[in-house]
C-alpha positions as CSV (number, residue, x, y, z in Angstrom):
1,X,-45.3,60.5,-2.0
2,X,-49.2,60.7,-1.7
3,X,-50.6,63.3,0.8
4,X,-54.3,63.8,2.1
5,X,-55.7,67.4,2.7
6,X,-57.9,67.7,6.0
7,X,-60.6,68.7,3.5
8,X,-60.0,65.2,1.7
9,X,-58.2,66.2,-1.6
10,X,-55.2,63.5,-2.0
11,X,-52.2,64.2,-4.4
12,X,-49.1,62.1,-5.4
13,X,-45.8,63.0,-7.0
14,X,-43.4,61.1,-8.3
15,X,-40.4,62.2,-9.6
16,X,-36.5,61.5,-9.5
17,X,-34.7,64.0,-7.3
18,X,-30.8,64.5,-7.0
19,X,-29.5,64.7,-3.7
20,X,-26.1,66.0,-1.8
21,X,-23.8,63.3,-0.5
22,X,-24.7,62.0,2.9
23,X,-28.5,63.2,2.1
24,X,-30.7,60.7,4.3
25,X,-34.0,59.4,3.9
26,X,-35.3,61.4,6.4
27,X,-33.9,64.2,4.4
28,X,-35.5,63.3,1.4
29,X,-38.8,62.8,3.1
30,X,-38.8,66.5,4.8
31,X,-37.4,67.9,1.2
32,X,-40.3,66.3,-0.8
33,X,-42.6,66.7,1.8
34,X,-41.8,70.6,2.8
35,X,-42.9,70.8,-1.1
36,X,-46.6,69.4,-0.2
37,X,-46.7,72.1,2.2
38,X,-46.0,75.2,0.5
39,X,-48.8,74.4,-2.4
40,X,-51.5,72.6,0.5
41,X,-51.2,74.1,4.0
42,X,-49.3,72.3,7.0
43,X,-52.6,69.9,7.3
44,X,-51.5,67.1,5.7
45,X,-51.2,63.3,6.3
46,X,-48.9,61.2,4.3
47,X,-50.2,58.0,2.9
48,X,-47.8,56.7,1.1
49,X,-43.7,57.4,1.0
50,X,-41.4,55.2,-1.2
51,X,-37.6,56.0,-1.9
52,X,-35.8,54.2,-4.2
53,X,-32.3,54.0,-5.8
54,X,-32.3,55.7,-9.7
55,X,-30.1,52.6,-11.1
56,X,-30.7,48.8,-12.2
């Protein structure tokens, strides 16, 4: 995920994260997301969100 500050500072994380059975994308997206707002504030826009299966 890749977030932008109101003040212009943009971050991205990437990382693998294990989730529960019956976990949803949406789910995902607040989890990782919630995470961008306890270290930047509640101002944030996402500009980029990609989840993808941990297998080949």
């Amino acid at each position: 995920m890749t977030v932008q500050t109101a003040d212009g500072r943009v971050n991205t994380r990437a990382a693998i994260i294990t989730v529960p059975d019956g976990f949803s994308r949406a789910d995902a997206f607040t989890y990782v997301f919630d995470q961008f707002k306890a270290d930047y504030g509640t101002s944030l826009t996402v500009v980029f969100f990609d989840l993808q299966p941990n297998k080949l």
